[in-house]
C-alpha positions as a Markdown table, in Angstrom:
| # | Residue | x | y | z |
|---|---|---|---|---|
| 1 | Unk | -0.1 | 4.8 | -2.8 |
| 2 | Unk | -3.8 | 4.6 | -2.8 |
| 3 | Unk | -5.7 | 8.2 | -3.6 |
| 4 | Unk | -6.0 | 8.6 | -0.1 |
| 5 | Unk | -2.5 | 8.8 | 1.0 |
| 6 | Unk | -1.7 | 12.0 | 2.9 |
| 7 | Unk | 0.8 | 13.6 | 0.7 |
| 8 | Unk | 2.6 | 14.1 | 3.2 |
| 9 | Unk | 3.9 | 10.2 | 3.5 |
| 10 | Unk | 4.4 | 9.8 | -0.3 |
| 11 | Unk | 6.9 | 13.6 | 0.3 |
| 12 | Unk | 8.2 | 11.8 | 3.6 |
| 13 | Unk | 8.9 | 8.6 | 1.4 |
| 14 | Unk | 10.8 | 10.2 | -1.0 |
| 15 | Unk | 12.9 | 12.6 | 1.1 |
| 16 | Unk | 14.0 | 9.1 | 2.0 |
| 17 | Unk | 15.0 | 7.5 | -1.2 |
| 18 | Unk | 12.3 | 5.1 | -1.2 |
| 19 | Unk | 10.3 | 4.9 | -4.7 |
| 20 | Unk | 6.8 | 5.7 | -4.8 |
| 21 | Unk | 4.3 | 5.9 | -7.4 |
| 22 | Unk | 1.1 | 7.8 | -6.2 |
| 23 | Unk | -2.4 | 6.7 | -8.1 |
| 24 | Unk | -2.6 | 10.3 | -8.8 |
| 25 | Unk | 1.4 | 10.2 | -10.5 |
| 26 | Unk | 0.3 | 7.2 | -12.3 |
| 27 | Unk | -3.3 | 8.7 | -13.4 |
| 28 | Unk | -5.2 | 5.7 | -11.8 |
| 29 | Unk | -6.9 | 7.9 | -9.0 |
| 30 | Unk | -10.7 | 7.1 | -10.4 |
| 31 | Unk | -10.1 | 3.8 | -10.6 |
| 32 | Unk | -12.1 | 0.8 | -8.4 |
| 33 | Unk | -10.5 | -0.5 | -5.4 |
| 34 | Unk | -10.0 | -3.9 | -7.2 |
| 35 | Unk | -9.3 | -2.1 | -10.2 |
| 36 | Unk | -6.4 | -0.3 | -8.2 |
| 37 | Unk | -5.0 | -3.2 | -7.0 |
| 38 | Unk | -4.6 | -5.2 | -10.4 |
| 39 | Unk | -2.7 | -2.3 | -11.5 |
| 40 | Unk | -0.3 | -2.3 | -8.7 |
| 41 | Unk | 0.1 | -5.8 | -9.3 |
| 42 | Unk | 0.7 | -5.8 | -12.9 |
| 43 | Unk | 3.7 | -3.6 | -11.6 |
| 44 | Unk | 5.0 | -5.5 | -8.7 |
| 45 | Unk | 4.5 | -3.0 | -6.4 |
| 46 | Unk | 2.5 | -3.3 | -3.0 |
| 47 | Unk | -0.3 | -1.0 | -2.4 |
| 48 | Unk | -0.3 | 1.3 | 0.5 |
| 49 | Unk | -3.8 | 2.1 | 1.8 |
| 50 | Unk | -5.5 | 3.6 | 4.6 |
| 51 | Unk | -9.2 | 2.4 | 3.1 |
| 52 | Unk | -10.5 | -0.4 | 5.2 |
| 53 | Unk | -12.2 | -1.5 | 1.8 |
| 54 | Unk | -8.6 | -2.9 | 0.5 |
| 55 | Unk | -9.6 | -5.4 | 3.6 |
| 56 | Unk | -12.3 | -6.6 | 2.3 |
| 57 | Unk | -10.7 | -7.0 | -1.3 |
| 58 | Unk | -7.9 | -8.6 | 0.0 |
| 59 | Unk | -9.8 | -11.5 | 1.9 |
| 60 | Unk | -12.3 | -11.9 | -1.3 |
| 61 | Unk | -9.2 | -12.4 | -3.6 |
| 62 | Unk | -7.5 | -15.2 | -0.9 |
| 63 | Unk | -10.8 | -17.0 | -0.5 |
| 64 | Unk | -10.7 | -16.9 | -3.9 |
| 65 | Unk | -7.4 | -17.6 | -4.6 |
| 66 | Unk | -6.6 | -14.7 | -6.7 |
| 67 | Unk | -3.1 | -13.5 | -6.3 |
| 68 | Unk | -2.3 | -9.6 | -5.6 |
| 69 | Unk | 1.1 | -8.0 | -5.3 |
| 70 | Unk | 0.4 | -7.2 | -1.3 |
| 71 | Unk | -1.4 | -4.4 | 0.8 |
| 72 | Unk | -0.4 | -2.6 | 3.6 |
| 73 | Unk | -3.3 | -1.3 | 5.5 |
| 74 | Unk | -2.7 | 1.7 | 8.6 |
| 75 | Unk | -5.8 | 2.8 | 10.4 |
| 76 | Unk | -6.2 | 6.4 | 9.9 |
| 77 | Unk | -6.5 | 7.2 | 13.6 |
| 78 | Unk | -4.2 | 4.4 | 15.0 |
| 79 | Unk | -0.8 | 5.5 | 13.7 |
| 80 | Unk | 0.5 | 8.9 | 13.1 |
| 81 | Unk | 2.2 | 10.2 | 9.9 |
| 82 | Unk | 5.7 | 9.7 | 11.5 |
| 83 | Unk | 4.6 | 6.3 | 12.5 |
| 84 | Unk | 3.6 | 5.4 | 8.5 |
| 85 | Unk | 6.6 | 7.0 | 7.2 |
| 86 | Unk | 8.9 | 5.2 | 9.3 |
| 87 | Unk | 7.3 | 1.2 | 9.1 |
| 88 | Unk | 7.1 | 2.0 | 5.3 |
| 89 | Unk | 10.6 | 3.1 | 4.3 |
| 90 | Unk | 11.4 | -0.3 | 6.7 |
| 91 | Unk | 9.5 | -2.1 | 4.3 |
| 92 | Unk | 11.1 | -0.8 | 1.4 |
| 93 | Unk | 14.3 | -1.3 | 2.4 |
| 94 | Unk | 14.4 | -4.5 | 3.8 |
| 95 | Unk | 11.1 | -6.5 | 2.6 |
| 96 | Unk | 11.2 | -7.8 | -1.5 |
| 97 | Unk | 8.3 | -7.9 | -3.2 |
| 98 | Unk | 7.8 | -11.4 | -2.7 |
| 99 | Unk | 7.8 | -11.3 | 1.0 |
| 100 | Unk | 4.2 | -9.1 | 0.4 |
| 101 | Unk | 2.8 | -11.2 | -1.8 |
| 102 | Unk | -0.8 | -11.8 | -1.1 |
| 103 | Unk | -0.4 | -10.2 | 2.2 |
| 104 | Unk | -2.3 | -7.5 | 4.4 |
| 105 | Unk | 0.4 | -6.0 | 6.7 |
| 106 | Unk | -0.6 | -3.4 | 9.1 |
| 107 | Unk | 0.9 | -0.5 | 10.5 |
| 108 | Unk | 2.3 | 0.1 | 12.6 |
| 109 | Unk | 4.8 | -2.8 | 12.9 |
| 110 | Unk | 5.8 | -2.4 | 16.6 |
């Protein structure tokens, strides 16, 4: 989860038994944006966002071809916390890591 998260998604998350590693948990909260995503990489683990800057990383690294583990991108206003909590624990459950790969999927999915 980027810094930005509401906390309640990441509480929502886990109340469903999905695994979540905050960039506050993990101590990465100050880093860059691109900085923030090599990490998440390095640990196979898609990046939640709701910072339209993650965009604009994501389509400098595929013009680029730089791989990244996978973003998913909701705009703040156009998808409630319900909505986020839902799509994501879908994700989780059903989506491997692979699927994401050098991906920007946005919420929500319906």
């Amino acid at each position: 989860m980027d810094v930005h998260v509401p906390l309640a998604i990441t509480e929502g998350l886990r109340r469903r038994g999905v695994d979540v590693l905050t960039a506050q948990d993990d101590g990465s909260s100050e880093l860059e944006d691109s900085v923030l995503l090599d990490r998440a990489t390095s640990f196979g683990r898609v990046l939640f966002t709701q910072d339209e800057d993650f965009l604009a990383e994501a389509a400098r690294r595929r013009t680029l071809g730089e791989a990244f583990s996978g973003i998913v991108y909701a705009h703040q206003l156009r998808v409630t916390i319900g909505q986020c909590v839902g799509d994501l624990e879908i994700i989780a459950k059903v989506c491997e890591p692979a699927d994401l790969a050098d991906r920007v999927t946005h919420l929500p999915l319906r």
